[in-house]
N, C-alpha and C positions, 0 to 999 in steps of 0.2 A: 826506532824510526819507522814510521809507516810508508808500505813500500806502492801503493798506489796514490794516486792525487786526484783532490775531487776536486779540478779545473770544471768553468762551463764553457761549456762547449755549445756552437752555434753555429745553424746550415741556415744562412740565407732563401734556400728555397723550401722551409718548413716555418724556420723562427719567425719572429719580429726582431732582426736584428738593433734596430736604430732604441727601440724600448728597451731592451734589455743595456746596451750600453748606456745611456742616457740616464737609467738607472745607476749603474755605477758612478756616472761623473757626481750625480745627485750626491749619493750617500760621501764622496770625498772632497766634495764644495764647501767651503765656510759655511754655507749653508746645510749641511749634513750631519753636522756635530756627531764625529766619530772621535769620541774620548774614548781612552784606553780607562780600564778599569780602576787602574792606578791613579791617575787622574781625576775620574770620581771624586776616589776617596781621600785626597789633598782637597779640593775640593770642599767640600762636606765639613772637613776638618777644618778647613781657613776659617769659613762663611758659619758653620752651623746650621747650612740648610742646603736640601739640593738648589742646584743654579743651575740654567741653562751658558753655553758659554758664554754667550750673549750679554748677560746679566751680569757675570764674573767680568768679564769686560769693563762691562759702565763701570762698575763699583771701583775696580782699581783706579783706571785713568780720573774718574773724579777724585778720589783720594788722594794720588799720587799728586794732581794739578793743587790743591787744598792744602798738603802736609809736606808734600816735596818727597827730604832725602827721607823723613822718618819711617812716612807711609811705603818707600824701596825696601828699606831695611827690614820694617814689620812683616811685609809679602815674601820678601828673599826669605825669612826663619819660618815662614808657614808655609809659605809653596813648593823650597829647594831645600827645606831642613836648614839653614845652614844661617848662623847667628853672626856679623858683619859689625864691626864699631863703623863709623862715619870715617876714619882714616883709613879700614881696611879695603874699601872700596876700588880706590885705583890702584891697577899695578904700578910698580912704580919703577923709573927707568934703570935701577938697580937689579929688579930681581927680570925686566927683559935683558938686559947684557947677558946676566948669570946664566941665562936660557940657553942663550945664543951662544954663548963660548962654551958650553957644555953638550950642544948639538954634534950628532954625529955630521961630520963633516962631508957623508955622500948625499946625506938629508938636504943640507944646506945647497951643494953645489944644487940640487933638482930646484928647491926653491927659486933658484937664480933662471934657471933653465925655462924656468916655464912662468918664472916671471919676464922676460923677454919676448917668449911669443906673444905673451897678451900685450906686453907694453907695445910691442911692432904693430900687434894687429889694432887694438883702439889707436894706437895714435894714428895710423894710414886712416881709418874711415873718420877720423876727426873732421867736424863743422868747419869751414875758415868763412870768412868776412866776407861777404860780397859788396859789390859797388855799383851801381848801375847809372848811366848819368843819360836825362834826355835832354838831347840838346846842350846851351850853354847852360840855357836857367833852371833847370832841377838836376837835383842830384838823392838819388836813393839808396841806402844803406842796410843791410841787416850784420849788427855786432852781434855777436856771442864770445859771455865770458864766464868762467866757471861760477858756481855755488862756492859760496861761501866757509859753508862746514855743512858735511854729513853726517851723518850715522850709519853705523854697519853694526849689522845684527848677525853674529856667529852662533848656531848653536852648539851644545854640549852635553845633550843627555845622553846619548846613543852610542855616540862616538866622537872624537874629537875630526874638526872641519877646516887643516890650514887652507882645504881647495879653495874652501867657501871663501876664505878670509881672500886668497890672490885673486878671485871672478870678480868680488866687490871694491875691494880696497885700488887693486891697480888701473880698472876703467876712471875711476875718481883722478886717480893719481895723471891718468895721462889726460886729464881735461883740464890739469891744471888747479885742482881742489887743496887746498895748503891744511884745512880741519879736518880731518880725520879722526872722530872718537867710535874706538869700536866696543861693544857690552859684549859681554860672554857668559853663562850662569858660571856663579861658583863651584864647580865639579873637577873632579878629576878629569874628566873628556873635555873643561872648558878653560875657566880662569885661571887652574890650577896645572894645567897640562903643558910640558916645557917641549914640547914640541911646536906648538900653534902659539905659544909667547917667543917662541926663538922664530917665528915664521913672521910674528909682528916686529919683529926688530928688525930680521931681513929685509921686510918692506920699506922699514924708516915711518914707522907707527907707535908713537910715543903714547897716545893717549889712548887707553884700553882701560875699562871695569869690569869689577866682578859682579856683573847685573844679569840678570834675564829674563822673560818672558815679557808678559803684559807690562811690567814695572818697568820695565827696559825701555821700552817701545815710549812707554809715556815719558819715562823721566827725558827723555830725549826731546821729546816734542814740547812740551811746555818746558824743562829746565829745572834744574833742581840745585842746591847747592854741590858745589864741585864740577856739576855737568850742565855747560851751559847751553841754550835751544839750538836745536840745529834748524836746517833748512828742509832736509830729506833725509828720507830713512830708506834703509834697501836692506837688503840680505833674507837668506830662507828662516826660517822657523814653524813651527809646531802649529796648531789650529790658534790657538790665543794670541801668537806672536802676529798670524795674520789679520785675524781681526782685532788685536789693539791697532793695528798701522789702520785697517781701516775706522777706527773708530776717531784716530788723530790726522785723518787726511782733512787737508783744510786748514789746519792748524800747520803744517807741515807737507811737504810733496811725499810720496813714496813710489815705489818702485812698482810693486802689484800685491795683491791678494792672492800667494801664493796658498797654495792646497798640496797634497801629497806627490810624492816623484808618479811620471804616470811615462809609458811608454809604446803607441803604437809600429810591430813592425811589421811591413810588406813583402811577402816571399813565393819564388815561383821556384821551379822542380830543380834547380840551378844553386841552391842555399843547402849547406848544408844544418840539417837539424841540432847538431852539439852548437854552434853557432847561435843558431836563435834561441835556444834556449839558453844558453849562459846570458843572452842580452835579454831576457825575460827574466830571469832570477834577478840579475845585478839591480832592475828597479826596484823589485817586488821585497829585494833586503834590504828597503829603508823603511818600511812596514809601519804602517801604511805605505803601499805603494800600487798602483793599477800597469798592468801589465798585458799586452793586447797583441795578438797574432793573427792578422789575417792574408789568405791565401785561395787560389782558386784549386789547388793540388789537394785532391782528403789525403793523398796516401803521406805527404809532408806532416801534415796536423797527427798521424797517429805516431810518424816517427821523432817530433817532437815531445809526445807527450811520453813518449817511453826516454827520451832524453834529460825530459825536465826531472821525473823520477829520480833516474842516476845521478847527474850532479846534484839534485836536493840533498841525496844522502852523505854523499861527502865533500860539504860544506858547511864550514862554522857557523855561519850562519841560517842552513838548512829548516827550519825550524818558524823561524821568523820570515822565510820568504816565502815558505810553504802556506802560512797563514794566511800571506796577502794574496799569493796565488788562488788560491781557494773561495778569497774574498769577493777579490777585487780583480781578477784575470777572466782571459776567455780566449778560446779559438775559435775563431770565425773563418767558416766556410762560405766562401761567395761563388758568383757564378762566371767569373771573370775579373781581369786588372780595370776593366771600367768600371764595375761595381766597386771594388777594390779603392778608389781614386774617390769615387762618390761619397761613400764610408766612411772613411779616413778625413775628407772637409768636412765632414759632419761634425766629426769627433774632437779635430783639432786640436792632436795631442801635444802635450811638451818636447816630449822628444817621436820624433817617425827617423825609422830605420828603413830603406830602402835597399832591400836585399834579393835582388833579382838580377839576369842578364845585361838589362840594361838602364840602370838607376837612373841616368840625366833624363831619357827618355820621358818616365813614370816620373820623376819630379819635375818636371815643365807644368805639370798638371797637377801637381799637388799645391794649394796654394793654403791651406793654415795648419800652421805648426810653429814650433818654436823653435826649433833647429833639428833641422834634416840629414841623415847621416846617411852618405850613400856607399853604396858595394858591401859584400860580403866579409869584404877587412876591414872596415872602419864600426868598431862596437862603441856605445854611446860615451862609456869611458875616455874614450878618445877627448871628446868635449868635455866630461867634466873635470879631465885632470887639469889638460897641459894644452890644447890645440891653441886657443888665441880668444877664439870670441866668448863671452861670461854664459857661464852656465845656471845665471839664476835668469829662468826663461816662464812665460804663463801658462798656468795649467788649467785645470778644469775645462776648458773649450774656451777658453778666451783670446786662445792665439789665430781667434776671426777677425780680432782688432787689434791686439796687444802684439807686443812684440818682446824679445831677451832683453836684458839690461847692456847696454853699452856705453861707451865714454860719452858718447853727445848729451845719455840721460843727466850728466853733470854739469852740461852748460844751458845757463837759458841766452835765449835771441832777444837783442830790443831793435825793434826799426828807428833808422834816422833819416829825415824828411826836410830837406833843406831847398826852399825856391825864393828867386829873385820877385824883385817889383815886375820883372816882364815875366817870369817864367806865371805869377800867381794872376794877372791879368788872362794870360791864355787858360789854366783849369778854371776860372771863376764863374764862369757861365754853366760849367757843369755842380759845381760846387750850387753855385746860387741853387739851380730848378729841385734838385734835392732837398734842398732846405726847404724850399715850400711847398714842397713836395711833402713834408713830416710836419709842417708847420714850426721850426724852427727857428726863428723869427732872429733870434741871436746868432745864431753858427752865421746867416745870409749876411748881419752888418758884420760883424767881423774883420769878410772881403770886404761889403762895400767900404767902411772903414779906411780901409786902406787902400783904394785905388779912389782914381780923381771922379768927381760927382755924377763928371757927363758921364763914367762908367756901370757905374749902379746900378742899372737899368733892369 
């Protein structure tokens, strides 16, 4: 185990800070196309030719929309190894029971546990109905009522994900979503892992396959036999998982074009360094993962980076978060918490750590990110296990506009617009001057149409 770490490191008063991060987000955007080597050559091996991911993309979802379940099956034996009949595709509510009754039983109670905070927390920020009425003669409405059936995307290469499965599955649930089919690859860490099948039983999730990646994303979106179209798609996944959802948005809603775990945190002389640095690892071991430290203290950044050191070495995962560290991290020295605030909207990580004196303070001013973790005891873990709100949140700097997934993302709004013979007399004169205003000559009779002649005017 190598006992130094080649992090980059950046002083605001010598760097171009904003270029060097900006590079990083680049290289872990959909647009980046950071394939792991292995990858590659799955790749190369399906196709018989290099692809960009891009390419690999089209090729499946036209496939899979063209051939359906065959073209799942054919991609599942050349992308995940692993050879599927047409029946073995969904679990089946046999072998979730089995799961579940074979669960250790402290497992289960957590699943409960931290299915509850979520269920409490979506259901309080839940959308309800509003009503507005002017006067006697209009009345104005906005309904909202769930989606139909989703899709949730869990992955299973790496490690097996029931987090993923309670952030996505329970916002649906408390919006009132009755379709629920979740895809999982067939691995041991996915379809095959009696931990996250007894985590779908616990939720009351009947309909799960043993599907994943691009093939996943599609067979969902257009429909295949056994799996029939949903309305939206959500959950994390790998570079291809994201851009199949974008390649079938349109066809289908989704949730974002998610990109690799990424983590900026903010820390003044008040933080202790084992602290930042275990919340600098913890992203960096989903690898790819971007990991960002900045502070106005140098003497903090050096005592961190002899921290990151030590816990690299003794952790199982050390190895693989070393890589992203190296890659994909940095410590940034600035010249101050205004620099510091300015920085950070720039960046607009998935997750910002606020780890200072006085965190409410410094997040009044922090305005993008995807969830904000404040004090010195709250490490990002917090949110992805068990807190409440969904931990599948936008990365790459898109939380300027985007936002985490939450229960509302499951309902859509329709307006209802109800007026009298007197209520459409009083707007009609506004109504009318717009009409010919656009030259709309139709929308104008309409009104006149239906009020008396001497009205029409």
């Amino acid at each position: 185990m190598a006992t130094t770490l080649n992090i980059c490191r950046i002083d605001c008063a010598n760097d171009d800070a904003r270029e060097a991060i900006f590079e990083l987000r680049r290289q872990l955007s959909p647009n980046g196309n950071v394939v792991s080597p292995q990858g590659r050559a799955r790749t190369l091996a399906a196709f018989g030719e290099e692809l960009t991911p891009q390419q690999v993309i089209e090729r499946i979802c036209a496939d899979v929309r063209k051939r359906g379940l065959d073209a799942v099956l054919d991609y599942t034996a050349k992308l995940d190894g692993v050879t599927l009949g047409p029946a073995e595709v969904r679990v089946t509510r046999d072998e979730l029971l089995e799961a579940y009754r074979a669960a250790d039983p402290a497992y289960l109670r957590t699943l409960r546990r931290v299915r509850d905070n979520i269920l409490a927390f979506q259901s309080g920020i839940l959308n309800r109905d509003a009503v507005m009425r002017r006067g006697p003669n209009t009345e104005l409405r906005l309904r909202y009522r769930p989606l139909r059936r989703v899709g949730v995307c869990i992955p299973g290469g790496a490690a097996a994900y029931p987090s993923s499965l309670l952030m996505t599955v329970v916002p649906a649930q408390a919006a009132g979503v009755h379709e629920i089919a979740v895809v999982v690859p067939p691995t041991p860490f996915g379809g095959y892992n009696t931990d996250l099948l007894a985590a779908c039983h616990a939720l009351g999730v009947t309909e799960v396959h043993r599907i994943g990646g691009a093939q996943a994303v599609a067979a969902m979106a257009y429909g295949i036999e056994g799996i029939p179209a949903v309305d939206k798609i959500v959950g994390p996944g790998n570079l291809f998982v994201a851009l199949a959802k974008r390649q079938v948005y349109g066809e289908v809603d989704i949730d974002s074009i998610a990109g690799p775990s990424e983590i900026v945190l903010i820390a003044d002389w008040t933080a202790d360094p084992r602290f930042i640095a275990a919340d600098l690892i913890s992203q960096a071991e989903h690898s790819p993962g971007a990991s960002v430290l900045i502070t106005w203290e140098a003497d903090l950044i050096e005592r961190v980076a002899e921290a990151l050191v030590k816990q690299l070495e003794q952790l199982s995962r050390g190895d693989l978060a070393r890589e992203s560290l190296e890659r994909f991290g940095a410590l940034i020295l600035v010249h101050d918490e205004d620099e510091a605030v300015t920085l950070t909207n720039l960046i607009a990580p998935e997750h910002l750590h606020v780890s200072t004196s006085d965190p409410d303070r410094l997040a009044e001013r922090l305005t993008n990110a995807g969830a904000i973790f404040l004090g010195h005891d709250t490490p990002v873990a917090v949110g992805d296990y068990a807190a409440g709100p969904s931990h599948v949140l936008p990365t790459g700097g898109t939380a300027r506009w985007a936002s985490g997934l939450c229960s509302n993302d499951f309902l859509k709004r329709t307006s209802l617009i109800y007026v009298n013979r007197e209520g459409l007399a009083q707007i009609a004169p506004d109504v009318r001057l717009l009409a010919d205003k656009e030259g709309l000559t139709a929308h104008r009779y309409s009104v006149d149409v239906r009020l008396d002649d001497h009205d029409a005017t």
